[in-house]
C-alpha positions in Angstrom: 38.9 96.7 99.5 39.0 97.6 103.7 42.0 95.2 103.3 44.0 97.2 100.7 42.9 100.7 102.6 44.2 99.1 105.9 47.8 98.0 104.5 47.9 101.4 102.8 47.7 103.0 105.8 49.7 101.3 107.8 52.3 102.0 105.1 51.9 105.3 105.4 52.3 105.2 109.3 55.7 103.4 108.7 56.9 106.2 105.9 55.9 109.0 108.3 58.2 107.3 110.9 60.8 106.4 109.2 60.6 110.4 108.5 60.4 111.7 112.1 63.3 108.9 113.1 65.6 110.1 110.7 64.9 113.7 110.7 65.5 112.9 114.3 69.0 111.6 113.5 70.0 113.7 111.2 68.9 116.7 114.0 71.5 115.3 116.3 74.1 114.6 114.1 74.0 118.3 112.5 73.3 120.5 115.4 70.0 121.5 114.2 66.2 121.2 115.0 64.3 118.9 114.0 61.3 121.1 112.0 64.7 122.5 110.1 65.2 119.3 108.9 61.7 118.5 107.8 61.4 121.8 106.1 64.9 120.8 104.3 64.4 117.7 103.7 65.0 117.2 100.1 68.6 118.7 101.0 69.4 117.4 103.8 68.9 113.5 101.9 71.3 115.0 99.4 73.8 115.7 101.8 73.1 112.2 103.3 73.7 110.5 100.2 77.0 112.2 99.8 78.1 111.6 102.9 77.5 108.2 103.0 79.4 107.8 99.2 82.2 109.6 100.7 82.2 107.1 103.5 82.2 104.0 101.4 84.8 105.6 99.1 86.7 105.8 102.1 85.7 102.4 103.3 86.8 101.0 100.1 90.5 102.7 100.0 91.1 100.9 103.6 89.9 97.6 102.3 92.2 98.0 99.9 94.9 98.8 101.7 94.2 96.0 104.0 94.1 93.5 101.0 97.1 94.6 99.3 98.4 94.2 103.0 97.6 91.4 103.5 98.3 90.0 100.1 102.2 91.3 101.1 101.9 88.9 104.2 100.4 85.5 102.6 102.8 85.7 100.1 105.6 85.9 102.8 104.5 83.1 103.9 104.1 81.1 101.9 107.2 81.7 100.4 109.1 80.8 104.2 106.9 77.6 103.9 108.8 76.3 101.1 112.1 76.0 103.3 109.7 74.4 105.8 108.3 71.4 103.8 110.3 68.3 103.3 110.9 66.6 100.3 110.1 63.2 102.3 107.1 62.6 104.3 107.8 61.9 107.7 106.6 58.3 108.2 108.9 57.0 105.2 111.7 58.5 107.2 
């Protein structure tokens, strides 16, 4: 039983700082005090969470822009490697 009260506790010294270090974060990144973010903190993981969909959404549009790029490109090639490739292998020349 001391075990399980132990590991609970140290649990519950790692969820209170993951708190502090990212109402610390989020303090710096917003301009604000920390004890405002504490007191908001419901909100302020709201606004987190939409932020970081907005940024994937907009990491996703760039890797798709970069694929279809990139797509453009490998299939340039390969179509100039055609010309390239002889009919005859080299050594039965």
């Amino acid at each position: 039983m001391g075990k399980l009260i132990s590991k609970l506790a140290w649990a519950g010294v790692i969820a209170g700082v993951a708190v502090v270090v990212y109402a610390k974060k989020r303090a710096d990144a917003t301009g604000r005090d920390v004890g405002t973010v504490l007191s908001n903190l419901p909100e302020e993981l709201k606004e987190t969470r939409n932020e970081l969909e907005q940024d994937v959404k907009v990491a996703v549009e760039v890797g798709k822009k970069a694929a279809a790029e990139r797509e453009i490109e490998f299939e340039k090639e390969l179509g100039g490697a055609d010309k390239e490739i002889s009919p005859m292998p080299d050594f039965l020349v």
